[in-house]
C-alpha atoms as one frame of an Amber mdcrd trajectory, in Angstrom:
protein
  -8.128  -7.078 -24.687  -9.061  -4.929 -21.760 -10.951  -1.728 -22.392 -10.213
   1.618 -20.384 -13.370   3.808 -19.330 -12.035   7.289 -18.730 -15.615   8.980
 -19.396 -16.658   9.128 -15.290 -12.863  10.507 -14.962 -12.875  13.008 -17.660
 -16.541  14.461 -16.785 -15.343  15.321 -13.038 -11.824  16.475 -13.657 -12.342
  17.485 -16.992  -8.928  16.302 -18.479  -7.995  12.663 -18.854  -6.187  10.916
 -16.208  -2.260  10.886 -15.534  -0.270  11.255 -12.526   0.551  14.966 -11.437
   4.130  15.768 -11.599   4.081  17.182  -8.108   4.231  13.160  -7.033   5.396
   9.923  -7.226   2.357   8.264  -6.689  -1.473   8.549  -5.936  -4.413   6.847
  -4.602  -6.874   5.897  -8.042  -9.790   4.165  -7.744 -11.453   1.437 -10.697
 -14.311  -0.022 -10.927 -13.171  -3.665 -12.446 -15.549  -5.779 -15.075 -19.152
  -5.220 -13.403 -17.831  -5.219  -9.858 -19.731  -2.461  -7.055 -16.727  -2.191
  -4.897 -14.070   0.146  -6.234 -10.507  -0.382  -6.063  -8.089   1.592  -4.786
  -4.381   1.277  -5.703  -1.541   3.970  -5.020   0.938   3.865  -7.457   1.009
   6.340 -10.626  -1.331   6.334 -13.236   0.202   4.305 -15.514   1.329   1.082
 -12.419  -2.395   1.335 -11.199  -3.496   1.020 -14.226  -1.960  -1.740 -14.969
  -2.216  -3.236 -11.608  -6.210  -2.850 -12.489  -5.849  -4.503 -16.049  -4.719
  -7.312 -14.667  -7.597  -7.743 -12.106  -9.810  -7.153 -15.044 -11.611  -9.871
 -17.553 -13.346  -6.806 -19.859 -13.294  -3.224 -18.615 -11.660  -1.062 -16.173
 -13.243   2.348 -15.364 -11.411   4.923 -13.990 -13.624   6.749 -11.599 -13.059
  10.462 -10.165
């Protein structure tokens, strides 16, 4: 099971993440497993993070 780090998200935008209704798609970045390069991925919320997931071993952190 993968686990989902909102808490970097959440302290910047203060709300949890989800795509705005105003688009289709945006850029979110993740910080996979231990990894110091983010990722970026454009899709909405719910593709990138899935796209992320299944980069991921342990954790995926959303980051603002």
């Amino acid at each position: 099971m993968i686990r989902v780090d909102t808490l970097k998200y959440e302290a910047s935008h203060g709300r949890k993440p989800r795509q705005s209704r105003e688009y289709q798609a945006s850029p979110w970045a993740f910080q996979i497993d231990l990894s110091t390069t983010p990722v970026f991925i454009t899709a909405s919320y719910t593709v990138a993070l899935k796209a992320a997931k299944a980069l991921a071993q342990d954790r995926v952190t959303v980051l603002p």
